[in-house]
N, C-alpha and C positions, 0 to 999 in steps of 0.2 A: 504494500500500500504506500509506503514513504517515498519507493523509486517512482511510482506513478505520480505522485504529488509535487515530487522533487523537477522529474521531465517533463509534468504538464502544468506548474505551476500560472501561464501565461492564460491558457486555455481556461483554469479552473476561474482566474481571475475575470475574465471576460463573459465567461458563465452568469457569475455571481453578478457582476454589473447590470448584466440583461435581466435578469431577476428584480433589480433593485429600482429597474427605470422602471416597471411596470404599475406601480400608484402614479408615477407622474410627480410627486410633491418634489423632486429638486427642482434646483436652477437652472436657467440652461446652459452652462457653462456644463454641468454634469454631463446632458447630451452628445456636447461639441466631443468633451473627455472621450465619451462612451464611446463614441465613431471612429475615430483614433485606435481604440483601443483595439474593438471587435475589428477593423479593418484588418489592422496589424497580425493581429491574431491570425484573423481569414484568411491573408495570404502567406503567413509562414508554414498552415497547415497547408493551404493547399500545394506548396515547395513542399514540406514531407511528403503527400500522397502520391506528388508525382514522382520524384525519388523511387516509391515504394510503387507506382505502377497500381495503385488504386486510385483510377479515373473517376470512377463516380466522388468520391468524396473531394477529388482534386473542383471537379464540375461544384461542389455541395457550395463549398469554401469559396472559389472566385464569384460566384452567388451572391453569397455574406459580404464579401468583398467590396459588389460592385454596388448591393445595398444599403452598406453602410458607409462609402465614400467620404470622408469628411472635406473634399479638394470640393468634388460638386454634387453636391448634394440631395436626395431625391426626397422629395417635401410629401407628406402625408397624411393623413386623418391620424388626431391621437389614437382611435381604436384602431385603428388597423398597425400603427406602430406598437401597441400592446399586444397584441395578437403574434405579430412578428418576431417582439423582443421574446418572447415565451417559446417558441417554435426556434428559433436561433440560442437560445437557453440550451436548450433540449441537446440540439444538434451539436451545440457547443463541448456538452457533458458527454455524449455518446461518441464522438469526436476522437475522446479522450481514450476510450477501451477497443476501435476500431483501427484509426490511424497509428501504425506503429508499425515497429519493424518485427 
């Protein structure tokens, strides 16, 4: 469990974010943070996955990527960004026990 924690520390963080936006009560600086974060994230997984010759999840990731952009941004109804941040949670977490070597 500690090597999984240890190697996906980045992942788990990004997780937990997506989790945290879903009341909506930050600022929106937390947002801007948030896009940043999950981008980052998105695209260093999907560099693992293709490394490892797991396309779907490569596809999953530049997805998240290209949804969470924080260069240009794709503007949206708060429910449908809850909805998304939950489902990008999810994928975030499974992400985590999937993409590996």
């Amino acid at each position: 469990m500690k090597k999984v924690i240890k190697e996906n520390w980045f992942t788990i963080i990004a997780g937990i974010m997506l989790l945290l936006a879903i009341p909506a009560i930050w600022p929106y600086g937390y947002f801007q943070i948030l896009r940043w974060v999950v981008a980052g994230v998105a695209v260093y997984n999907a560099y693992i996955a293709y490394k490892l010759k797991q396309n779907g999840w490569m596809f999953i990731m530049i997805a998240i990527a290209i949804l969470f952009n924080p260069i240009a941004p794709i503007f949206l109804q708060k429910q449908t960004w809850i909805v998304l941040d939950l489902i990008t949670s999810v994928l975030m977490f499974v992400s985590i026990i999937k993409i590996k070597e």
